[in-house]
Each structure stands twice: as C-alpha cells, then as structure tokens.
Steps between C-alpha positions, in 0.01 A plus 500: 500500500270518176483858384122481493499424877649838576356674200154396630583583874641841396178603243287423777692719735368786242170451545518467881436136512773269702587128369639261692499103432379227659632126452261251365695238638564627841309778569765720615476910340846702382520851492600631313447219168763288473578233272477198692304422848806604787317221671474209292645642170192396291479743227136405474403873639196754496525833475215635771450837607612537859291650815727755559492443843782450742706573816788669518719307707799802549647789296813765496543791335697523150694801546759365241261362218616382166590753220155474349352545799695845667227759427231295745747483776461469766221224534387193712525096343407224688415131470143435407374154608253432187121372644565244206833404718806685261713733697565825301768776542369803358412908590313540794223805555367654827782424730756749643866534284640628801776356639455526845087356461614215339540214795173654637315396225654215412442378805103536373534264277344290339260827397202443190623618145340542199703453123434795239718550216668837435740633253847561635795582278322459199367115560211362651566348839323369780464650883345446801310730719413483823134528518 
C-alpha cells in the first residue's frame, strides 16, 4: 500500500477526521484505506471521510489483549458493519466487559454505534460507541 495512503489516513486520525475510500470504478468503500478496491481491485480510489455510523453486529471481551494493549484491559471489540458497507473490528464503548452479560447483549445486536477516535497506547485509533 502507498505510504501516503496510510500516512494520510493516520494524520487525519489526529485531527479527529476518519478516511475511508470509495472506488471510482465500482463504488464499493474500504476501511480502513487500502491499496486497491477488495472488490474489483481498481486502484482508481477516493479518499472520503466516512459517516461514522454503524452497527455492531457482536463483541467479546479482550481479557488477554496484545502487549501494547495490557494497561486498557479488560475491554469490549466487536465487528462494526460500516453504513458505507466495510465491516470493521475495532474497541467497542458502552457495552458490559463482563463475562457473564456478554450473550445477553449480544443477543441485542445489531445496536447503533457511533466512530470517534481516541488515543490508546500512544497512537491514534478508532472506536465505536454505542450511542
């Protein structure tokens, strides 16, 4: 992927704005960037700023996150289906990381979400909250 893709996707991420792209030959959106269209593989692509608005199809708990991540454990992630179409795996805010609540909310979904970016472990990253 062309290092401007991700340097442009991750600047933006600073200033609280989230890119994703759109073929110009399909139509179909990735998120996050990519370098070619996972639909077509056109790599005729527009970066365009992304609703931020999804469902959040199911989610667990990460009790045993990566290295990086160990100070914010525990915490819920989930699979975000994008409204541009993208499903995302990423953080998820305002459901309960305990174990025993998990199949009763699950079992709520799909529930509204919202994208914000936070810093976590020293890198911008984007989450979803349930609003």
């Amino acid at each position: 992927m062309p290092e401007s893709i991700v340097r442009k996707f991750y600047d933006s991420l600073g200033k609280g704005v989230i890119y994703g792209q759109k073929c110009k030959k399909c139509g179909t959106w990735n998120f996050p960037p990519k370098g070619s269209c996972k639909k077509c593989g056109s790599f005729n692509l527009e970066m365009k700023e992304i609703s931020g608005k999804g469902k959040l199809l199911y989610y667990s708990v990460g009790i045993l996150p990566p290295k990086k991540f160990i100070d914010y454990a525990p915490y819920a992630y989930g699979a975000v289906k994008l409204q541009e179409g993208p499903l995302f795996a990423t953080q998820i805010r305002g459901v309960p990381i305990k174990l025993d609540e998990l199949e009763t909310w699950n079992n709520k979904c799909p529930i509204d979400v919202k994208a914000k970016v936070e810093k976590i472990a020293g890198m911008n990253i984007v989450i979803f909250e349930v609003e």
